[in-house]
C-alpha positions as a Markdown table, in Angstrom:
| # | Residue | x | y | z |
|---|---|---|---|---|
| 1 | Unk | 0.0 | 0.0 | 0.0 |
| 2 | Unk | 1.2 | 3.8 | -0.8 |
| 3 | Unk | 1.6 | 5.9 | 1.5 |
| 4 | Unk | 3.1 | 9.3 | 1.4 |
| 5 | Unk | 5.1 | 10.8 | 4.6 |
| 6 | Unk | 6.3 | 13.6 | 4.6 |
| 7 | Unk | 7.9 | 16.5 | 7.7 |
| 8 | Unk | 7.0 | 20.0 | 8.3 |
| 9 | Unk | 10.3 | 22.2 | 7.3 |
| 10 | Unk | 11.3 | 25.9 | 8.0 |
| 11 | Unk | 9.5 | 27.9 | 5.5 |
| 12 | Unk | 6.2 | 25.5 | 5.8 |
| 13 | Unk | 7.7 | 23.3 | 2.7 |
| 14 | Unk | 6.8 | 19.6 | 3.1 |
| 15 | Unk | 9.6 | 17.0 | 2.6 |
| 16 | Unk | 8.5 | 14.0 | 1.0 |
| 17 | Unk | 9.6 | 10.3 | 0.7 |
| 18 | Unk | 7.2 | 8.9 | -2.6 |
| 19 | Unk | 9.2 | 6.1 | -4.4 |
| 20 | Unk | 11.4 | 3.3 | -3.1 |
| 21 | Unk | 13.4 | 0.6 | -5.2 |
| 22 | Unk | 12.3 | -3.2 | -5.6 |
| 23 | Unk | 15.4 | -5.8 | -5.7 |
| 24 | Unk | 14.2 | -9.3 | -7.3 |
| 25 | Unk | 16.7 | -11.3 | -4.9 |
| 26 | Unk | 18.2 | -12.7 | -8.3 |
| 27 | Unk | 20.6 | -10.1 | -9.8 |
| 28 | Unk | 18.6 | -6.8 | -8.8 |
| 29 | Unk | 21.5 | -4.7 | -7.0 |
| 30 | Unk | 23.1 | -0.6 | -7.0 |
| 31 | Unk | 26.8 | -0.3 | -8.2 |
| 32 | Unk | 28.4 | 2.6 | -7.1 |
| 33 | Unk | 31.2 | 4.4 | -8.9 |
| 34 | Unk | 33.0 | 4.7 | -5.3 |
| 35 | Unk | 33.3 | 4.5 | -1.6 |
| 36 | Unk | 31.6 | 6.9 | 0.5 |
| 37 | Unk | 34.0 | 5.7 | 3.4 |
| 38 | Unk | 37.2 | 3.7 | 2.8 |
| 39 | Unk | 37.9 | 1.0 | 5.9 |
| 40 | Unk | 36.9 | 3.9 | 8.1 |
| 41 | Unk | 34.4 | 4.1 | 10.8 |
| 42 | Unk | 30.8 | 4.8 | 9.6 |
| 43 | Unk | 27.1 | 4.6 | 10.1 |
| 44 | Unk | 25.3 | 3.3 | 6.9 |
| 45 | Unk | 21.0 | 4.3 | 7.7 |
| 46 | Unk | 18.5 | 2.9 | 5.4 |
| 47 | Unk | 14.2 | 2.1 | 5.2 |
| 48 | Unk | 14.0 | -1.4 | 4.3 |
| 49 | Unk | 11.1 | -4.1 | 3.5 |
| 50 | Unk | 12.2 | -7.5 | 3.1 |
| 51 | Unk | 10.1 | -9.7 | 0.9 |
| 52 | Unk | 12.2 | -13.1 | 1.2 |
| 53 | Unk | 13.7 | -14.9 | 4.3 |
| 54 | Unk | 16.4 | -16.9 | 2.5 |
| 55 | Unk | 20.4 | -17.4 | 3.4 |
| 56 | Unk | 22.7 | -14.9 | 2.6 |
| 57 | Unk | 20.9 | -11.6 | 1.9 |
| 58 | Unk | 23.2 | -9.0 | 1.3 |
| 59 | Unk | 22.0 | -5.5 | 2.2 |
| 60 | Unk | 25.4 | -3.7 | 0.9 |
| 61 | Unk | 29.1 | -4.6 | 0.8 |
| 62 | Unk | 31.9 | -3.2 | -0.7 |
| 63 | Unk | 32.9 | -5.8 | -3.2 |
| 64 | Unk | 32.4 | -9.2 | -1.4 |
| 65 | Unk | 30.0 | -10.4 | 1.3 |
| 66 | Unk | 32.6 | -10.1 | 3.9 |
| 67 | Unk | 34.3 | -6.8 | 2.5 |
| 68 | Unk | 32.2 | -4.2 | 4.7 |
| 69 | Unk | 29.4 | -6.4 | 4.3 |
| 70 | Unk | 26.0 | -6.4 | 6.0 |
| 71 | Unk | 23.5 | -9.3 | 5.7 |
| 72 | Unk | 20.0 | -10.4 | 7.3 |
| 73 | Unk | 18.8 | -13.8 | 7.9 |
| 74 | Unk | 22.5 | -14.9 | 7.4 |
| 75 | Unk | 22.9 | -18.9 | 6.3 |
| 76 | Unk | 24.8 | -19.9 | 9.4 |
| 77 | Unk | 22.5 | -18.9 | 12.0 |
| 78 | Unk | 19.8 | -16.4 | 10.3 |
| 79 | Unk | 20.5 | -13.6 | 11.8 |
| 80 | Unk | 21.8 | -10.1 | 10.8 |
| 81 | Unk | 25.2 | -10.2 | 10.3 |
| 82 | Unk | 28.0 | -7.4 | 9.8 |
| 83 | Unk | 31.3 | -8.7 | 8.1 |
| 84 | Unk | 34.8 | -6.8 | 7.8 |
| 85 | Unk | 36.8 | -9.8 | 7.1 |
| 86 | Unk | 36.5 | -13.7 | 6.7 |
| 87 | Unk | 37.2 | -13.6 | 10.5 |
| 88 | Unk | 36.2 | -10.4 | 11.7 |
| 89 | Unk | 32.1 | -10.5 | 11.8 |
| 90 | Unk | 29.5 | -9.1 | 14.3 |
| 91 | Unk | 26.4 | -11.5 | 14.4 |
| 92 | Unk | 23.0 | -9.9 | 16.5 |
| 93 | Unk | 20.3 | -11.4 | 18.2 |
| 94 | Unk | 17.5 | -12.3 | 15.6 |
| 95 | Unk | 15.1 | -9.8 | 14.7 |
| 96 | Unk | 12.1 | -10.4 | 13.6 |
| 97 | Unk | 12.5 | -6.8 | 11.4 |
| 98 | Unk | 14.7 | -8.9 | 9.0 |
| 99 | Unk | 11.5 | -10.7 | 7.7 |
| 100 | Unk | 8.2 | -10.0 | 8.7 |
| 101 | Unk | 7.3 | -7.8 | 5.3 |
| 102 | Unk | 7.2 | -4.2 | 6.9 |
| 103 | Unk | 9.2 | -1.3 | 7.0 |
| 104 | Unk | 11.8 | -0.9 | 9.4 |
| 105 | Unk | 14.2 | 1.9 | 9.8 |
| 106 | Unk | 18.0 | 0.5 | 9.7 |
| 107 | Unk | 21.1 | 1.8 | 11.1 |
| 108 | Unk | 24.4 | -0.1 | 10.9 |
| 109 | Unk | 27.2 | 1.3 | 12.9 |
| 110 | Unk | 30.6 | 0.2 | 11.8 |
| 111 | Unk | 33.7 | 0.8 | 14.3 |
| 112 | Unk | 36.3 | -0.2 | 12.1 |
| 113 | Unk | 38.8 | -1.4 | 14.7 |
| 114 | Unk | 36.5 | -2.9 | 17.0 |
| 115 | Unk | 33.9 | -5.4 | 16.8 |
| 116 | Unk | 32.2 | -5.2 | 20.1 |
| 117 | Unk | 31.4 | -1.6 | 19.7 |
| 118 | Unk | 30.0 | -2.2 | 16.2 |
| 119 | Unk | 25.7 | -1.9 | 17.0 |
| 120 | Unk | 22.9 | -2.3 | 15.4 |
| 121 | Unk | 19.3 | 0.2 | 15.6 |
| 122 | Unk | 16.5 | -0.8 | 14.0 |
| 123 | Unk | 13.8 | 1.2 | 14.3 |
| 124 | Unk | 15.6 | 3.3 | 16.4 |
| 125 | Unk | 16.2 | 0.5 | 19.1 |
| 126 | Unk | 19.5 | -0.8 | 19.8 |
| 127 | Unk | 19.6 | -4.4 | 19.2 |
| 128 | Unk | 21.2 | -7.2 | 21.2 |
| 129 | Unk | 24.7 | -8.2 | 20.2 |
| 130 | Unk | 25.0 | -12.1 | 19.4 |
| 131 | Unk | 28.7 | -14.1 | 18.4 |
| 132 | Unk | 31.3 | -12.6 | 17.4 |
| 133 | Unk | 34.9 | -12.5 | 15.7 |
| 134 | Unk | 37.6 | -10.4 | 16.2 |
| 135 | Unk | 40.1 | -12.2 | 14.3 |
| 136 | Unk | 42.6 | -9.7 | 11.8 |
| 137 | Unk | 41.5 | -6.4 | 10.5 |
| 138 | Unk | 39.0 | -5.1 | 8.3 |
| 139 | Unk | 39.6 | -5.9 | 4.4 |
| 140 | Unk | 40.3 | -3.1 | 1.8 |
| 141 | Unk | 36.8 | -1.6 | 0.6 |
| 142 | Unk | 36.3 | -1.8 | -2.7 |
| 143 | Unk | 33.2 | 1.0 | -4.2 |
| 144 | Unk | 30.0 | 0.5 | -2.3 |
| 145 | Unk | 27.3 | -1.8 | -3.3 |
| 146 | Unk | 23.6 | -1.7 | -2.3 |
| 147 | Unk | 21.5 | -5.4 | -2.4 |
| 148 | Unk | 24.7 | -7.4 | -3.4 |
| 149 | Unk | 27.9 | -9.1 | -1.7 |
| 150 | Unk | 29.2 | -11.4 | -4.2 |
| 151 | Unk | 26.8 | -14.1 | -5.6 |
| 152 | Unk | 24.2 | -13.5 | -3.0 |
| 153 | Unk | 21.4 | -10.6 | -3.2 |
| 154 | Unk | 19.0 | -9.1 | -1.3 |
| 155 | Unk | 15.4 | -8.8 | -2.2 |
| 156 | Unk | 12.9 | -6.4 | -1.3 |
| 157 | Unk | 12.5 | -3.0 | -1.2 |
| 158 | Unk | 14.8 | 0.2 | -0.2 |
| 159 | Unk | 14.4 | 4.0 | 0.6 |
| 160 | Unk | 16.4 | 6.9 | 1.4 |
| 161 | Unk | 20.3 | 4.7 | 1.9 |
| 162 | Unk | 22.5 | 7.1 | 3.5 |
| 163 | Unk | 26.3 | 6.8 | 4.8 |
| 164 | Unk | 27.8 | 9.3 | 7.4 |
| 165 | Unk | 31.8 | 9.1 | 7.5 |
| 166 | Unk | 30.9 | 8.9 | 11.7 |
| 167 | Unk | 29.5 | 6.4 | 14.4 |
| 168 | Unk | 26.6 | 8.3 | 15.3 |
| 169 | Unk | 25.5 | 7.7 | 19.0 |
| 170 | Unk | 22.2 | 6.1 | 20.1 |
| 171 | Unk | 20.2 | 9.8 | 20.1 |
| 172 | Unk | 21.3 | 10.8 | 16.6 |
| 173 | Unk | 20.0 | 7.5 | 15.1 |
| 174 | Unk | 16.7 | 7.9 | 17.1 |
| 175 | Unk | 16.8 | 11.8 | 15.1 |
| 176 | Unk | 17.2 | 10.2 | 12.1 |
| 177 | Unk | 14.1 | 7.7 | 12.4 |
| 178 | Unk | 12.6 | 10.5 | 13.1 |
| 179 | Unk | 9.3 | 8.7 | 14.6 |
| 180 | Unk | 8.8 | 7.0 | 11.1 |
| 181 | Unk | 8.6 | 10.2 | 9.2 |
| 182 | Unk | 10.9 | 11.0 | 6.2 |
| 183 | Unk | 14.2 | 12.6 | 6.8 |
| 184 | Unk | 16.2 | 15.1 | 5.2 |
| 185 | Unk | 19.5 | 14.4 | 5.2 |
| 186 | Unk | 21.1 | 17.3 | 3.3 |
| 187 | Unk | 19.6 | 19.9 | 6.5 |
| 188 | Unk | 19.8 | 17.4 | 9.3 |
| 189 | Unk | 22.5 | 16.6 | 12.0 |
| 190 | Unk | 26.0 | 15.9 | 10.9 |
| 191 | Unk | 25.9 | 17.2 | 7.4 |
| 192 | Unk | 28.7 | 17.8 | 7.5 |
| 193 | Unk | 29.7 | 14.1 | 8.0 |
| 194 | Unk | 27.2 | 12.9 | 5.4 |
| 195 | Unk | 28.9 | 11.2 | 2.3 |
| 196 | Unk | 26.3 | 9.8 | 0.3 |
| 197 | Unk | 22.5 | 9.8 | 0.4 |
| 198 | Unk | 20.3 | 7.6 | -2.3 |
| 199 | Unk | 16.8 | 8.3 | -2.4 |
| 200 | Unk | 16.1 | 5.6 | -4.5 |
| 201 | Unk | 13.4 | 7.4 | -6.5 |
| 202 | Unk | 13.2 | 10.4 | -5.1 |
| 203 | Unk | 16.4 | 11.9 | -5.8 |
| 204 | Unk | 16.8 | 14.6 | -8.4 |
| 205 | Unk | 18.4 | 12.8 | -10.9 |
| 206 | Unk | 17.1 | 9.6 | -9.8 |
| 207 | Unk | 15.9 | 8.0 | -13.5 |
| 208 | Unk | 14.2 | 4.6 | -14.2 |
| 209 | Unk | 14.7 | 2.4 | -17.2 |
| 210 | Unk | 12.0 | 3.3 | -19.6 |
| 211 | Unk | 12.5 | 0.1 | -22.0 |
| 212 | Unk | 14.5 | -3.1 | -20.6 |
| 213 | Unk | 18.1 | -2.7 | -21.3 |
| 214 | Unk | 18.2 | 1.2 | -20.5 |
| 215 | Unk | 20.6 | 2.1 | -17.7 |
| 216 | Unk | 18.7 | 4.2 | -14.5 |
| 217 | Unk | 20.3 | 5.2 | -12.0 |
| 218 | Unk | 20.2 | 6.6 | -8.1 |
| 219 | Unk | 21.9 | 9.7 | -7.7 |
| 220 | Unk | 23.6 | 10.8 | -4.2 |
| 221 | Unk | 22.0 | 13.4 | -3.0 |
| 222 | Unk | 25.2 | 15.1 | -1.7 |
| 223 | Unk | 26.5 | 15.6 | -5.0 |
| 224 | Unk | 23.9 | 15.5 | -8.2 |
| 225 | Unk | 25.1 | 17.3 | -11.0 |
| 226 | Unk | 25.5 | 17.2 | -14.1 |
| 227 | Unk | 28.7 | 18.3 | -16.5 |
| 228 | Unk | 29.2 | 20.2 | -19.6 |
| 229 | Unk | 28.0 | 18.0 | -23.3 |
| 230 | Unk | 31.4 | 16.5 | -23.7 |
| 231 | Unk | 31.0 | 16.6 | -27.1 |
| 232 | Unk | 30.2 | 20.4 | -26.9 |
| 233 | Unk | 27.2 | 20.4 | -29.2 |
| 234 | Unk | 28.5 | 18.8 | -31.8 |
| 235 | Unk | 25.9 | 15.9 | -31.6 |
| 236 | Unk | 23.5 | 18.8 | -33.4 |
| 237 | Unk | 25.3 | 17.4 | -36.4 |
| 238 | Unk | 24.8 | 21.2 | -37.6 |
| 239 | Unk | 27.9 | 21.2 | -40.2 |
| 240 | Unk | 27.9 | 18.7 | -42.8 |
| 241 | Unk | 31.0 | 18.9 | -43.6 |
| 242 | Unk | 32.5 | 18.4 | -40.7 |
| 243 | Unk | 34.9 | 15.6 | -39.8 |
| 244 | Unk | 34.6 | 15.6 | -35.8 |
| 245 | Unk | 32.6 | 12.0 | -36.0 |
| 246 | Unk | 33.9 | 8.9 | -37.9 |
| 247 | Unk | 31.7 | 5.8 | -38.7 |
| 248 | Unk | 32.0 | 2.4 | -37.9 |
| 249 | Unk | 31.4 | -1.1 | -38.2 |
| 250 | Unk | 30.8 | -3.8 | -41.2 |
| 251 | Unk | 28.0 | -1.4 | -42.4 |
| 252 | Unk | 30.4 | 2.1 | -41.9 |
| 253 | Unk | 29.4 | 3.2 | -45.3 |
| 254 | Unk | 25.6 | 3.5 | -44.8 |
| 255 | Unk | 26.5 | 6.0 | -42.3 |
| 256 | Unk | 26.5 | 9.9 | -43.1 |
| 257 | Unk | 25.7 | 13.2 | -41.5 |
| 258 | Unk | 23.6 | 15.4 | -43.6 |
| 259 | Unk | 20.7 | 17.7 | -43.6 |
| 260 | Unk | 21.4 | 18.3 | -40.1 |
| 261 | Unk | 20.9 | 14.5 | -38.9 |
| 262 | Unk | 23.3 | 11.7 | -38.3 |
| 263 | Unk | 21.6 | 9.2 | -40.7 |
| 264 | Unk | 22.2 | 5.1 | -40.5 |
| 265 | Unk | 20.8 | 3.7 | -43.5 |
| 266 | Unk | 19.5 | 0.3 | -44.4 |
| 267 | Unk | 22.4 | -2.2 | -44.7 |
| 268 | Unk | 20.9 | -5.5 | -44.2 |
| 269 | Unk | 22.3 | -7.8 | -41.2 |
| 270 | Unk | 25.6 | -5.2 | -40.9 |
| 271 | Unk | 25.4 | -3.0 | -38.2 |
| 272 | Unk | 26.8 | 0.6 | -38.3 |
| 273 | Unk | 27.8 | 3.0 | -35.6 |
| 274 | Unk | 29.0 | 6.6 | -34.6 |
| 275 | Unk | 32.1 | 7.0 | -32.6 |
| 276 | Unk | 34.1 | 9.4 | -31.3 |
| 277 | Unk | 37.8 | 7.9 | -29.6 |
| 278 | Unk | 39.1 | 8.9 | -26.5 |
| 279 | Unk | 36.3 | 10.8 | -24.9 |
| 280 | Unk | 34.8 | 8.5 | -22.5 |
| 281 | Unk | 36.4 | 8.4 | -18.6 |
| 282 | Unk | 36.2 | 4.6 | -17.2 |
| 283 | Unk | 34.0 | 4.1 | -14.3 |
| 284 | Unk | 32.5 | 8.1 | -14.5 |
| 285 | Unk | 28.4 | 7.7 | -15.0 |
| 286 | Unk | 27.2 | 9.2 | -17.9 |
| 287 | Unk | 24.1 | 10.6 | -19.1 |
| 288 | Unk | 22.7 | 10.1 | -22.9 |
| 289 | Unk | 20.0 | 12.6 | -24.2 |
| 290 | Unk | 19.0 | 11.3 | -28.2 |
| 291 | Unk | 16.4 | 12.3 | -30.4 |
| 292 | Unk | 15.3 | 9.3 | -32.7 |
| 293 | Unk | 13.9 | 8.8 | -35.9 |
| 294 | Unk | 12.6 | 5.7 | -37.3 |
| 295 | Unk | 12.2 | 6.3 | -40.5 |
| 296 | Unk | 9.4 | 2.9 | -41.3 |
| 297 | Unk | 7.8 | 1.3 | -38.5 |
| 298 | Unk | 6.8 | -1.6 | -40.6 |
| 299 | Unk | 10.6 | -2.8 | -39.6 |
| 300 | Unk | 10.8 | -1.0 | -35.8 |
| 301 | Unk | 10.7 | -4.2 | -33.7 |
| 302 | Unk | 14.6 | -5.5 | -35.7 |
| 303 | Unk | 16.1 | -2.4 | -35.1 |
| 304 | Unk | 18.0 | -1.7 | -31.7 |
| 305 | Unk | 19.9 | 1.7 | -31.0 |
| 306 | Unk | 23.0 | 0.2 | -28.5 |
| 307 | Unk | 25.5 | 2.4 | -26.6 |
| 308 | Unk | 28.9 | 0.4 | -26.8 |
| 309 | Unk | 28.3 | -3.0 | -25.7 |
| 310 | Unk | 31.7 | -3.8 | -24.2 |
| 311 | Unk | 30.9 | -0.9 | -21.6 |
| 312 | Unk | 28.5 | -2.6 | -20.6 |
| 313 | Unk | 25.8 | -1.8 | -23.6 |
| 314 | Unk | 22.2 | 0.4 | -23.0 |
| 315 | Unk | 19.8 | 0.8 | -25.9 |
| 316 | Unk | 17.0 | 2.2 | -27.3 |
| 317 | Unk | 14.8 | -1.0 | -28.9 |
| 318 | Unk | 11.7 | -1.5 | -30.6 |
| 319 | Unk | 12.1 | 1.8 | -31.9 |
| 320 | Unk | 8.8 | 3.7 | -33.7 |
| 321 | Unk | 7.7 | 5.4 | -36.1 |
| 322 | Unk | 8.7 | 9.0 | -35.7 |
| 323 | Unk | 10.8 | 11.1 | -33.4 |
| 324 | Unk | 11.0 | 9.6 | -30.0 |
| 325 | Unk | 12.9 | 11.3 | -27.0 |
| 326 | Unk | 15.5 | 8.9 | -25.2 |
| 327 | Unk | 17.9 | 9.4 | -21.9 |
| 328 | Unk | 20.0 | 6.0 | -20.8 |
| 329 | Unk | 22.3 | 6.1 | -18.3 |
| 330 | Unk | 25.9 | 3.9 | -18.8 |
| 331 | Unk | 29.3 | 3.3 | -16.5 |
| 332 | Unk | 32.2 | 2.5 | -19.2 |
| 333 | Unk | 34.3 | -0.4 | -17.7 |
| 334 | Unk | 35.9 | -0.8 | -20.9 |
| 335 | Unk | 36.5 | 1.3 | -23.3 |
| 336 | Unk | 37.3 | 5.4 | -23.3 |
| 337 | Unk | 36.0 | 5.6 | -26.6 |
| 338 | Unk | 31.9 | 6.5 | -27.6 |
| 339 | Unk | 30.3 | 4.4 | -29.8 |
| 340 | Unk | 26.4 | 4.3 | -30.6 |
| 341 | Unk | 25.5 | 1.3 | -33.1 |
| 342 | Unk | 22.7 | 0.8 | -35.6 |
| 343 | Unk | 21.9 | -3.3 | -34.2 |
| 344 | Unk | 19.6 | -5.1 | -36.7 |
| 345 | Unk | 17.7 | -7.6 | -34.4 |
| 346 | Unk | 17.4 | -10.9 | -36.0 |
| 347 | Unk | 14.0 | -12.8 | -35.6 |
| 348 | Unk | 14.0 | -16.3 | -37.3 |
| 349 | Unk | 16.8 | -15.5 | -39.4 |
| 350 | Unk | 15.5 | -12.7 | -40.8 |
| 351 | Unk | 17.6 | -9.7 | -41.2 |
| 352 | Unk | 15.7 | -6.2 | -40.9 |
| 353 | Unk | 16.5 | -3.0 | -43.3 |
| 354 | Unk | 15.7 | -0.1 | -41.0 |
| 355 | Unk | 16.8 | 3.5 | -41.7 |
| 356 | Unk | 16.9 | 5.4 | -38.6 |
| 357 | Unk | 18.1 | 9.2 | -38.2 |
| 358 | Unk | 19.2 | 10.7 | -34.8 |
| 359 | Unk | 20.1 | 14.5 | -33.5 |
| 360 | Unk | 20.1 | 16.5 | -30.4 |
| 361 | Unk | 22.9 | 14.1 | -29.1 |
| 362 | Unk | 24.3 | 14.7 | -26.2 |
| 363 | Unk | 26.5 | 13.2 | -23.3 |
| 364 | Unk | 27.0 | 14.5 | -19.8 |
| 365 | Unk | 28.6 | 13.4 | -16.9 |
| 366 | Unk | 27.0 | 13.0 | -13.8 |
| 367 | Unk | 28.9 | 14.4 | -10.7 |
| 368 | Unk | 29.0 | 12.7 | -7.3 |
| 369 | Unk | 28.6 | 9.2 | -6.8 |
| 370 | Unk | 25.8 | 8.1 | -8.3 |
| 371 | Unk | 24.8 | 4.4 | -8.1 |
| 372 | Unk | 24.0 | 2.2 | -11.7 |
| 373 | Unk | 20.8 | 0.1 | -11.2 |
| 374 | Unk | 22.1 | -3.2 | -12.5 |
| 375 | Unk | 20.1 | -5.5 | -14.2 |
| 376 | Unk | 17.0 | -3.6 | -12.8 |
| 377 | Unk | 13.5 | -3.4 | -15.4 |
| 378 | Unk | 11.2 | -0.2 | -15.8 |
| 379 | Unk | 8.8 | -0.8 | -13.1 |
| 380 | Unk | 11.4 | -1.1 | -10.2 |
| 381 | Unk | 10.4 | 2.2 | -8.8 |
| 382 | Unk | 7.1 | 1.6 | -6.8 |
| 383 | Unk | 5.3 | 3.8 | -5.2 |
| 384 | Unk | 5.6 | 2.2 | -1.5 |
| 385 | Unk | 7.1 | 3.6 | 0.9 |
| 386 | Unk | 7.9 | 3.7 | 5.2 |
């Protein structure tokens, strides 16, 4: 059920909590492009519904399970479960929070050198400790992921993740829950101390998949901006006779710029693409704003329009007749260089002719740390919420 909480703030404005983020328990999960803390004492505060009692849930880690790792309902003895190491874990009391299908306000506090002062708060109540290891230190962090350790996922839903570089006592957690209302971090306590803040829908930048394969993503909220165009309007393709783009791929020649379009005519089952070397930063988020033509929707369904695939690939699919107005969101991991390909879909051997045309290109990084929903479909945001 929806429900829409929201807190009085100076001014008479109303802050509001409206969308939260579903995780299938499967592959569902946030990458990050960094670490808001690096093996560092911290306090990680989140809104969380679980919707499965299963081993090894992973609420967030930082590259493994047991790399700054929190789980519920852990395999060994289902309970929540914070890891540092292999043999350096906190294990609590069970809590019946980690499965009973309702919100619950979570805060995680992480002393970095010292296990028995590591607590737990959920719902603003300090939670019993359980066994414990104190073996070796904490393991490097690696960039902070939300609903994955390794193999294992967690599944449910998520609101308003935030990470302060602190251990915040017992009576800042409690301000924080804030009696089940919604919080604002950016003009609470410790803002100062605040180094990452996903609203998970809510955020300004915050952007959902609008076909499967398109890249959303959660901004943090300490940081959401956006750069300059990197290609500085040049994706206006304005000047035909310019020589800033080069084409690409088995069908390069059906590629032209020309009466102000980038144009990538029929070529049968070659594909064609636009590219641009050494532009692209690995690991930065971008953000891709494209106006599409398909020029006959007879042939739409075989035609795909696919942001390098080796980065990994976002695209535009089933494209229709007419222009149609596109952002995707992409990491690179591979390649520096941007490439945007003309895919022919094959559908029982058949190869598709489709001409498509595309302008108003553009490509903009996005500032801060904000986190890649991997693997995630359109209708991930939902409108439930504490």
């Amino acid at each position: 059920m929806f429900t829409s909480r929201r807190i009085a703030t100076i001014g008479g404005d109303k802050f509001r909590d409206e969308f939260s983020l579903a995780f299938d328990g499967i592959n569902d999960y946030i990458q990050t492009a960094g670490k808001p803390v690096d093996t560092a004492d911290a306090t990680y505060v989140f809104w969380m519904k679980a919707s499965e009692t299963g081993d090894n849930r992973v609420v967030f880690s930082h590259g493994d399970a047991n790399i700054g790792g929190f789980a519920v309902n852990h395999h060994t003895k289902s309970k929540p479960l914070l890891y540092l190491n292999s043999s350096l874990y906190q294990y609590w009391n069970d809590a019946p929070a980690q499965d009973d299908g309702k919100w619950h306000h979570w805060a995680v506090v992480v002393d970095i050198d010292d296990m028995t002062a590591c607590k737990l708060y959920v719902d603003g109540v300090l939670q019993t400790q359980g066994d414990r290891s104190t073996s070796g230190t904490a393991s490097s962090y690696q960039d902070l992921r939300i609903a994955r350790g390794d193999s294992e996922y967690w599944e449910g839903s998520m609101s308003e993740f935030a990470v302060y570089n602190v251990m915040l006592s017992a009576s800042q957690v409690k301000t924080l829950y804030n009696g089940r209302e919604p919080y604002n971090h950016n003009e609470g306590i410790l803002t100062g101390n605040l180094k990452a803040w996903y609203r998970m829908g809510d955020g300004i930048l915050d952007h959902k998949a609008t076909t499967d394969g398109q890249g959303g993503i959660v901004c943090d909220m300490t940081n959401a901006t956006l750069g300059n165009d990197i290609f500085g309007g040049r994706g206006n393709f304005t000047d035909n006779s310019d020589s800033y783009w080069s084409f690409g791929g088995a069908g390069a020649s059906n590629g032209v710029i020309e009466d102000g379009v980038c144009k990538f005519n029929p070529s049968g089952s070659s594909n064609c693409s636009l590219q641009k070397a050494g532009m692209l930063t690995i690991g930065q988020m971008y953000r891709l704003d494209i106006d599409v033509t398909s020029v006959d929707s007879t042939q739409a369904a075989g035609t795909s329009l696919v942001i390098d695939d080796n980065n990994p690939y976002v695209r535009v699919s089933e494209l229709t007749d007419g222009i149609t107005s596109h952002t995707m969101y992409w990491r690179p991991i591979n390649n520096t260089a941007f490439i945007l390909y003309r895919y022919n879909i094959h559908t029982d051997g058949v190869a598709y002719d489709e001409a498509i045309q595309f302008d108003n290109l553009k490509v903009r990084p996005v500032n801060g740390n904000p986190g890649y929903m991997s693997n995630m479909i359109p209708d991930n945001f939902e409108r439930d919420t504490p």
